[in-house]
C-alpha positions as CSV (number, residue, x, y, z in Angstrom):
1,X,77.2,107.9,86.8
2,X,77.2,107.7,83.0
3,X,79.5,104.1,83.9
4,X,79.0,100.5,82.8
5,X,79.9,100.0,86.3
6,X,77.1,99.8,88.3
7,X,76.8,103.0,91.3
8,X,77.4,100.4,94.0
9,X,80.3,99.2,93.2
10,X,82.1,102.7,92.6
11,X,84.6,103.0,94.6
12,X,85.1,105.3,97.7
13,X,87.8,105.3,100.1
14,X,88.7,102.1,98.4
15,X,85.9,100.3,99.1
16,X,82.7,100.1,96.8
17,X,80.0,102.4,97.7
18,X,77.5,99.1,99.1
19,X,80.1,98.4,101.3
20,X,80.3,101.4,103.4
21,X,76.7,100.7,103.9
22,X,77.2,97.0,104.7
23,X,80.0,97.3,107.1
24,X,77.5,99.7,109.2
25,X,75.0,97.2,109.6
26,X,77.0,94.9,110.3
27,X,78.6,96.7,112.7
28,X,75.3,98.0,114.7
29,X,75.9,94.7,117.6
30,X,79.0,96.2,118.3
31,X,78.0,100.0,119.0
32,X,77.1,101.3,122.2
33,X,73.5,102.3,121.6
34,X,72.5,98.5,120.8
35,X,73.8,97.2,124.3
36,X,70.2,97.0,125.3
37,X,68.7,94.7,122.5
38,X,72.0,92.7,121.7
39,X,70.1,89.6,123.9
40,X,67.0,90.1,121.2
41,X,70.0,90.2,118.0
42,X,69.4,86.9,115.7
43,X,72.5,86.4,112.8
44,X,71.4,87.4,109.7
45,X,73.6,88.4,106.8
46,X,72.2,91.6,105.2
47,X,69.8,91.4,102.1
48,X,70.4,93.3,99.1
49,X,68.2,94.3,96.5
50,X,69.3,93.9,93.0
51,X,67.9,95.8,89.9
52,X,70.4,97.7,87.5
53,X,73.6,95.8,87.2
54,X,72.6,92.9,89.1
55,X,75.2,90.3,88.3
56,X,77.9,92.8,88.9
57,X,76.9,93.5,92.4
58,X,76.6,89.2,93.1
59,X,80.2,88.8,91.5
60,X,81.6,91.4,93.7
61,X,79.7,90.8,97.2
62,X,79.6,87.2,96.6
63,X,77.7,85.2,100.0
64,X,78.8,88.2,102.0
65,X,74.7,88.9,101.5
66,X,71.3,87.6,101.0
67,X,70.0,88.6,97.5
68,X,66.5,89.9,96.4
69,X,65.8,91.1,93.0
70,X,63.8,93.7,91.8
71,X,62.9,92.7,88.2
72,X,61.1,96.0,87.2
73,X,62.3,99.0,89.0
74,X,59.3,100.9,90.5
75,X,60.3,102.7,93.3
76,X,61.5,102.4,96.8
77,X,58.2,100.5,98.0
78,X,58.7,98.2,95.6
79,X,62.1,97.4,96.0
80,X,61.4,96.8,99.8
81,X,58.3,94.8,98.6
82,X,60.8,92.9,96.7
83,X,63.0,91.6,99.7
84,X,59.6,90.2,101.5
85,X,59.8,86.5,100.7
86,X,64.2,86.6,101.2
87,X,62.8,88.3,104.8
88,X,59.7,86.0,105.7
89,X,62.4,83.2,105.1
90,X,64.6,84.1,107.8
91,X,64.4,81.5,110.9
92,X,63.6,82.9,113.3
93,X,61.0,85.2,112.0
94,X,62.3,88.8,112.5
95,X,59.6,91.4,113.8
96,X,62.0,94.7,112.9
97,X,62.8,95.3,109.4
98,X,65.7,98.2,108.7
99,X,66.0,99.8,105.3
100,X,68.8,101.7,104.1
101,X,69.8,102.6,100.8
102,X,72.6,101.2,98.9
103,X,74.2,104.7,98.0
104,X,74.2,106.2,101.2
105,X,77.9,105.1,102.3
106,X,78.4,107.6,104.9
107,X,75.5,106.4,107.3
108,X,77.2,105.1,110.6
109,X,76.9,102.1,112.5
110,X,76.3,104.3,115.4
111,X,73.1,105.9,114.3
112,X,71.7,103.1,112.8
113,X,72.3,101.6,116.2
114,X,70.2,104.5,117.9
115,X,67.0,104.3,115.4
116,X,67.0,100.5,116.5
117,X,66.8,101.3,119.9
118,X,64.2,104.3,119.6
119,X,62.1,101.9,117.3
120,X,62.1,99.3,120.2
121,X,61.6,102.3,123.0
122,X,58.5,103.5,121.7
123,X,57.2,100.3,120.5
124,X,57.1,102.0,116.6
125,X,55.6,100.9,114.3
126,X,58.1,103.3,111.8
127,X,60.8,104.9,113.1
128,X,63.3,106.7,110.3
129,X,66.4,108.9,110.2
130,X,66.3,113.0,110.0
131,X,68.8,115.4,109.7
132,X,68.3,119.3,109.1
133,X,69.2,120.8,106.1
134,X,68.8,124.6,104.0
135,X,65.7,125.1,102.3
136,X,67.3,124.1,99.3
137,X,67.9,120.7,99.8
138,X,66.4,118.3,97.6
139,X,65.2,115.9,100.1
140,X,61.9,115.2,101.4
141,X,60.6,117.3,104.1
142,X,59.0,115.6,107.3
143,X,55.7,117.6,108.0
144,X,54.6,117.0,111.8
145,X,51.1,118.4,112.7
146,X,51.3,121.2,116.0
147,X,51.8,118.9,118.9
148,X,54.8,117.9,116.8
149,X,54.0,114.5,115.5
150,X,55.0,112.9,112.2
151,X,52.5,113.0,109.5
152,X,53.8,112.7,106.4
153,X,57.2,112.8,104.4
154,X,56.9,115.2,101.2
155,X,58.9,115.3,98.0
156,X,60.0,118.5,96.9
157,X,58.4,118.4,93.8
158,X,54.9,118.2,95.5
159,X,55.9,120.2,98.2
160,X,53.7,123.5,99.0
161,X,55.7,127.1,99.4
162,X,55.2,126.6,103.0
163,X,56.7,122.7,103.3
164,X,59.6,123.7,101.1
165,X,60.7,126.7,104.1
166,X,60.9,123.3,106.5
167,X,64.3,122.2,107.5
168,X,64.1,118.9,108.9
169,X,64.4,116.5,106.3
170,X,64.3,112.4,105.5
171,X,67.5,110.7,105.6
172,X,66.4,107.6,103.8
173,X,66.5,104.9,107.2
174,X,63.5,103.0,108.1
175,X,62.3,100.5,110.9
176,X,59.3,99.1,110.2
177,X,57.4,96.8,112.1
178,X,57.6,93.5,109.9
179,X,54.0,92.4,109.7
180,X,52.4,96.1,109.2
181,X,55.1,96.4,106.2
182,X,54.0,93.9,104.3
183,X,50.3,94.2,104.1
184,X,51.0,98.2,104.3
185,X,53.2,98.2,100.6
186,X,50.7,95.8,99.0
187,X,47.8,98.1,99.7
188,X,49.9,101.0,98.6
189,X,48.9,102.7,95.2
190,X,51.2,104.2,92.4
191,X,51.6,107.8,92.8
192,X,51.9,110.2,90.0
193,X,54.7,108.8,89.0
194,X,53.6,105.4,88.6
195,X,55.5,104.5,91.1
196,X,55.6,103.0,94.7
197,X,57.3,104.9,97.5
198,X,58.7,104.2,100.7
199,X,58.0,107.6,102.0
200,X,54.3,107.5,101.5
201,X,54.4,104.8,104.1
202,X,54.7,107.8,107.2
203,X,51.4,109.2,105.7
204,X,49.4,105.9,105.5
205,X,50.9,105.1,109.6
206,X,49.9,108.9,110.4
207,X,46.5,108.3,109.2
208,X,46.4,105.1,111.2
209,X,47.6,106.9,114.4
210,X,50.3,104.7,114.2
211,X,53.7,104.9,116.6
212,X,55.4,107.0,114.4
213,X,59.2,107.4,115.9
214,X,62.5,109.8,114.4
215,X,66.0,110.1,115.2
216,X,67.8,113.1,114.4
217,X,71.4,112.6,112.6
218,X,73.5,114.9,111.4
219,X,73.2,115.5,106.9
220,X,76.3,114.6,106.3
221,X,74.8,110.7,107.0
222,X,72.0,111.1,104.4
223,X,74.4,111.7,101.6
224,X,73.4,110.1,98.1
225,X,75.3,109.3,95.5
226,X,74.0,110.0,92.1
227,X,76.9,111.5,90.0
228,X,80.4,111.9,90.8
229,X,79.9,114.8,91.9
230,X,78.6,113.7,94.7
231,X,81.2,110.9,94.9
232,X,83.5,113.3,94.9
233,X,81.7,115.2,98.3
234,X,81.5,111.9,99.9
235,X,84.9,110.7,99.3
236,X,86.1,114.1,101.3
237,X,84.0,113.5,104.0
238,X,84.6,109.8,104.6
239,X,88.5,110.4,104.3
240,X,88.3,113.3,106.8
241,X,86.7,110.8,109.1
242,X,89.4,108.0,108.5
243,X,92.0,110.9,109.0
244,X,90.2,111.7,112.4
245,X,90.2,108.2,113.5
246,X,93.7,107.5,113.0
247,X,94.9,110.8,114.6
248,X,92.6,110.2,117.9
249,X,93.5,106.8,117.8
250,X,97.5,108.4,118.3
251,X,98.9,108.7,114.9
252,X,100.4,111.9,114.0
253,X,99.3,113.2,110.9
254,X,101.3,116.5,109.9
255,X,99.3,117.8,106.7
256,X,95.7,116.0,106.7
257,X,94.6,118.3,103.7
258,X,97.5,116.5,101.3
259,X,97.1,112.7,103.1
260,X,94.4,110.1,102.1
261,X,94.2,106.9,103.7
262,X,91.9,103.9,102.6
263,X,89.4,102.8,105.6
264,X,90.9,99.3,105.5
265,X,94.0,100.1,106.6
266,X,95.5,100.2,110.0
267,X,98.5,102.3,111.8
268,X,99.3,101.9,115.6
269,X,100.1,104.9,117.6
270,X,103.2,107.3,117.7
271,X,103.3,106.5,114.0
272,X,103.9,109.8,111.9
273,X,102.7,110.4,108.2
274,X,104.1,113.3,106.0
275,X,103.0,115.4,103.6
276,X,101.5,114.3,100.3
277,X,101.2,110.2,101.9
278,X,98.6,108.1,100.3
279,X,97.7,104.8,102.0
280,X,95.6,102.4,100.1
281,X,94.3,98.2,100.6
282,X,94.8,96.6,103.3
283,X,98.0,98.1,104.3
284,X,98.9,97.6,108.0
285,X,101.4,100.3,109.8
286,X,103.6,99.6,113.0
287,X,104.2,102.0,115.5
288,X,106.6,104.7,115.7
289,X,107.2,104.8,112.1
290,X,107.6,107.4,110.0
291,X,106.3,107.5,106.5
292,X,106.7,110.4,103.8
293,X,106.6,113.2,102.4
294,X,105.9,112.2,99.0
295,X,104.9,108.0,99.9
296,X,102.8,105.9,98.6
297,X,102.0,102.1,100.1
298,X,99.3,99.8,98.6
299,X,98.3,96.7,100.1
300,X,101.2,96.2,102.4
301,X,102.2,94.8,105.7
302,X,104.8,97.4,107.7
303,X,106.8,97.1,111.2
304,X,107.5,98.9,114.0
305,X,110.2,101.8,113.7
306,X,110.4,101.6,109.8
307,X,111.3,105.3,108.0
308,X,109.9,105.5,104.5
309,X,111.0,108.8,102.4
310,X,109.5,109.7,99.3
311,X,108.7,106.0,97.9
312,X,106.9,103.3,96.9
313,X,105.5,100.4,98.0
314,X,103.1,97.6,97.0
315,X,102.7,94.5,98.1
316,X,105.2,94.3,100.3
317,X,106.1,93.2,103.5
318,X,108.8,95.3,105.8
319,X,109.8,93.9,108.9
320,X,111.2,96.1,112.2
321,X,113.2,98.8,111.5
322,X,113.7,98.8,108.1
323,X,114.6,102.0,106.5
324,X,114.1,103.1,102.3
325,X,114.7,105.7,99.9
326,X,114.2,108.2,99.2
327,X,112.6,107.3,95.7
328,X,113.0,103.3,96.6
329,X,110.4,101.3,94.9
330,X,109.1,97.5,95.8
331,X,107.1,95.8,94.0
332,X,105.0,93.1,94.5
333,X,106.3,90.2,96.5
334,X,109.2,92.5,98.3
335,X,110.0,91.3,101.5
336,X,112.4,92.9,103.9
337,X,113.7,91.0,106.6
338,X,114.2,93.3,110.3
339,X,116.6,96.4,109.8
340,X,117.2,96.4,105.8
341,X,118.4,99.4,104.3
342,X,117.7,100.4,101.2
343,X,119.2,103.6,99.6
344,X,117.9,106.1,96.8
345,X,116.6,104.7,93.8
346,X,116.6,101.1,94.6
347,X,114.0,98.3,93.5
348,X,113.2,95.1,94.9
349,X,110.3,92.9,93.1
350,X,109.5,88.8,94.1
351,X,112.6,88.8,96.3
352,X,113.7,88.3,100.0
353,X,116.3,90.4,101.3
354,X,117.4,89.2,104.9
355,X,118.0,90.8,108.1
356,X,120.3,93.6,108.7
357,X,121.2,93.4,104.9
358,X,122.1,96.7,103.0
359,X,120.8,97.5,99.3
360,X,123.0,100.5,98.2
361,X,121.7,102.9,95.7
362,X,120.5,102.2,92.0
363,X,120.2,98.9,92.6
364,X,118.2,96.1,91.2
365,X,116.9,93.1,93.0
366,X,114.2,90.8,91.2
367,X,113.1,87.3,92.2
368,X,116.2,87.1,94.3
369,X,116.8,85.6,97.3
370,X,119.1,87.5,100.3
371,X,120.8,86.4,103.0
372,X,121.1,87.7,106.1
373,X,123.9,90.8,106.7
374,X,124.7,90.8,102.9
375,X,126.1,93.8,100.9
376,X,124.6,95.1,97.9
377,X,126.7,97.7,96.7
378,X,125.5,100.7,94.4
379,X,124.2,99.8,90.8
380,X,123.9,96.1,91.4
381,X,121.3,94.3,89.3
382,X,119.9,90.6,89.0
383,X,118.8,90.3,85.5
384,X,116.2,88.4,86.2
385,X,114.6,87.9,82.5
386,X,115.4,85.9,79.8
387,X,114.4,87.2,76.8
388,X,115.0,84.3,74.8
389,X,113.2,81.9,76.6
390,X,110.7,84.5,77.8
391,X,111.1,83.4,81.6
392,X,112.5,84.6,84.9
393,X,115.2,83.1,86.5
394,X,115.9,83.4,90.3
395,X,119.3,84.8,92.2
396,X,120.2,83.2,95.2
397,X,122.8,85.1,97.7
398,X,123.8,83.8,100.5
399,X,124.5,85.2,104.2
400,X,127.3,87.5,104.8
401,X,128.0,87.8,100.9
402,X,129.2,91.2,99.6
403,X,128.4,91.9,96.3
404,X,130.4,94.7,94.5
405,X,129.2,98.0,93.4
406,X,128.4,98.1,89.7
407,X,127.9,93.9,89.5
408,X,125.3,92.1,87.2
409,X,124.2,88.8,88.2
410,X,122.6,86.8,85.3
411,X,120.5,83.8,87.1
412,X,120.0,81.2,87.9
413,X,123.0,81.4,90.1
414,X,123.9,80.8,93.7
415,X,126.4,83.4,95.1
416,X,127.5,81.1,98.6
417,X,127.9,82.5,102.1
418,X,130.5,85.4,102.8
419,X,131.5,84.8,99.0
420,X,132.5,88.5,96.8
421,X,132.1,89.8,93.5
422,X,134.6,92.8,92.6
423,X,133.1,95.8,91.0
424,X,131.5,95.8,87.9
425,X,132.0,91.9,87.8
426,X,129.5,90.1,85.4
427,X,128.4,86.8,87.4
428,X,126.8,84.3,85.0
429,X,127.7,81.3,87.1
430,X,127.7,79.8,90.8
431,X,130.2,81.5,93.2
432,X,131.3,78.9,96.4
433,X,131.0,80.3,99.7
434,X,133.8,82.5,101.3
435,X,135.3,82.8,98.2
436,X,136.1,86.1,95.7
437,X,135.5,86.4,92.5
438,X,135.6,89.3,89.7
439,X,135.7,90.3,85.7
440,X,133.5,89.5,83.0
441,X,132.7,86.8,83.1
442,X,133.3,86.7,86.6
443,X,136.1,84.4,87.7
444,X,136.9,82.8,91.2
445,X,140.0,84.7,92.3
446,X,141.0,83.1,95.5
447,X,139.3,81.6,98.7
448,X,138.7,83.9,101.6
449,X,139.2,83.6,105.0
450,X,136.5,82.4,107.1
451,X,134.7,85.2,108.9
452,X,131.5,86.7,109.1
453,X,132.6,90.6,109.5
454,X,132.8,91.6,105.8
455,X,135.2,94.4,107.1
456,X,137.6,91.3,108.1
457,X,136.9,89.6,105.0
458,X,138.7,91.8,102.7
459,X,139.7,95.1,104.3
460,X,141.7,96.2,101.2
461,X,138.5,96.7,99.9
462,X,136.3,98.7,102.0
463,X,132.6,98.4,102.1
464,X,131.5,99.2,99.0
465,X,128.7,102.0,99.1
């Protein structure tokens, strides 16, 4: 990968590669092809085996996994080899051990699931993954003698003329039958490499006339990653499958080729992505929204009914039927309250805005707090940093409030229910509720009736927009 980062933790479809695989297995109870052996299923968490990189892998995955290491890296036997006193540990004693490797991410829980239940079928003592591929694949081809048994897996590089024209290949998933492994990858020798691997395991069972078992899977599932080349290859496939998932599921997605969507995030149905939408963390999407063209939204919680052009969010939390830009932006610790509206070119970081409130265009709201129905006409900022003291200050507005187009309000302050600033008013101090105030510095004016329609409050003055 030519990375300090270590291959597993590289990330695809914003997740690292190991967890792709992890989720699978964990996953396997909950497929369809395990109902049969879920009454045999003992909790385990999953255990990894560590070589290259170790420590980065255990501060990332954390007790999510059991950990092996592999001290000296000699092969795929080896590393298996590694895991057997992490396994023998396990109570109760398992008798089916499944391998998978690390960089495969695009394995699914599904098929996993089915070379469980073939290995259990037949009573196996191996069963493993195949998938066809050209003659020119790299991977191992699976040699089975003329009544069409497995006798051996063969890497290309040792692989006669006449094994390299065969097209069904090793995927790189193993059951083994606990006990035989053990005492089968101790008594295994080195091959030319000076290595130990996994694959000459089929031989030594053929030789036995062991139960040898396969499952046939389709390529895509035996996928390595070895360069980012092939990160790139997988990271198409796994985000056409995420599109796929959504869109079945009943979201509308009008240009997949130009929309990428993380796989932890979640949209209900009769939502509707545009073009050129990207989707990343653990966003969650309402229905019947409507998000794009041109949208991006990272880690963020969204409504029902909520229309998003051509912005960007992060972090942020959107109620019901909120509505932004285009080319809004919140920032981290935006909330909108049910029905905001937000015009072009506004931004809202660290601040609540409340229900039904409206933040006109080229505005500015940072650690603020809004009340419900407020006003925020165009051009409004809260300058929210001090640069002499280096700290931010908070803006507090109350409900009903309607703050002029063009206003600057210098915290702390307190603006009070159904108060008003005039246009381009400077506010540098508290303004009392149902009150109106303007200039610079801003000055109360006069007191204001008591109403909550802002159109009643001061109809000489319109709604400022």
């Amino acid at each position: 990968m030519r990375s300090t980062l270590s291959k597993l933790l590289h990330p695809l479809a914003g997740q690292p590669l190991l967890a792709h695989v992890l989720k699978s297995v964990e996953t396997i109870p909950s497929t369809a092809a395990f109902a049969s052996l879920r009454a045999s299923l003992t909790a385990s968490r999953p255990i990894v085996v560590l070589g290259h990189k170790a420590e980065q892998v255990l501060e990332a995955f954390g007790d999510r996994c059991l950990y092996a290491r592999q001290e000296e890296q000699l092969g795929t036997g080896h590393a298996v080899l590694a895991a057997q006193d992490a396994v023998d540990a396990l109570d109760p004693l398992p008798e089916t051990v499944l391998v998978c490797y690390g960089d495969t991410p695009l394995v699914r829980s599904e098929i996993l699931a089915q070379v469980l239940a073939e290995h259990s079928a037949r009573q196996a003592t191996i069963t493993f993954l195949t998938a066809t591929a050209d003659t020119s694949s790299d991977y191992g081809r699976v040699v089975r003698d003329s009544h069409g048994q497995v006798r051996e897996i063969v890497e290309v590089k040792r692989a006669t003329p006449e094994q390299l024209s065969i097209t069904e290949v090793n995927s790189g998933v193993y059951c083994f039958d606990r006990a035989w492994l053990w005492k089968s990858l101790t008594a295994l020798p080195r091959n030319a490499a000076g290595e130990y691997y996994l694959t000459d395991l089929i031989a030594v069972a053929g030789a036995q006339e062991r139960a040898i078992a396969t499952v046939q899977g389709s390529f895509d599932e035996s996928l390595g990653v070895n360069n980012r080349v092939q990160l790139a290859e997988a990271e198409q496939i796994m985000r056409r499958r995420i599109l796929e998932q959504h869109m079945y599921a009943g979201v509308t997605i009008i240009d997949p080729a130009t929309t990428y969507i993380d796989s932890d995030v979640q949209i209900a149905s009769d939502t509707v992505l545009l073009p050129n939408t990207i989707i990343t963390g653990k966003t969650t999407i309402g229905s019947w929204c409507r998000i794009g063209p041109g949208t991006t939204i990272d880690q963020s919680t969204i409504g029902d009914r909520c229309v998003i052009r051509n912005s960007a969010l992060e972090e942020t939390v959107l109620e019901d039927e909120v509505s932004m830009g285009p080319f809004s932006h919140c920032r981290p610790g935006a909330h909108l309250a049910r029905g905001v509206r937000m015009g072009n070119f506004g931004e809202i970081k660290n601040s609540y805005v409340g229900e039904g409130s409206d933040v006109h265009h080229f505005s500015y709201l940072g650690d603020a707090t809004v009340g419900d129905h407020v006003n925020i006409g165009a051009g409004t900022i809260t300058s929210n940093y001090n640069g002499l003291t280096k700290q931010k200050y908070r803006t507090t507005i109350g409900s009903g409030a309607f703050i002029g187009c063009d206003s600057v309000l210098i915290p702390p302050v307190t603006i009070g229910d159904h108060a008003m600033t005039g246009a381009s008013s400077l506010v540098n101090k508290d303004i009392p509720a149902h009150t109106l105030a303007y200039g610079v510095p801003a000055r109360v004016a006069r007191t204001l009736p008591t109403a909550t329609d802002e159109d009643a409050v001061a109809p000489e003055l319109g709604k400022q927009e």
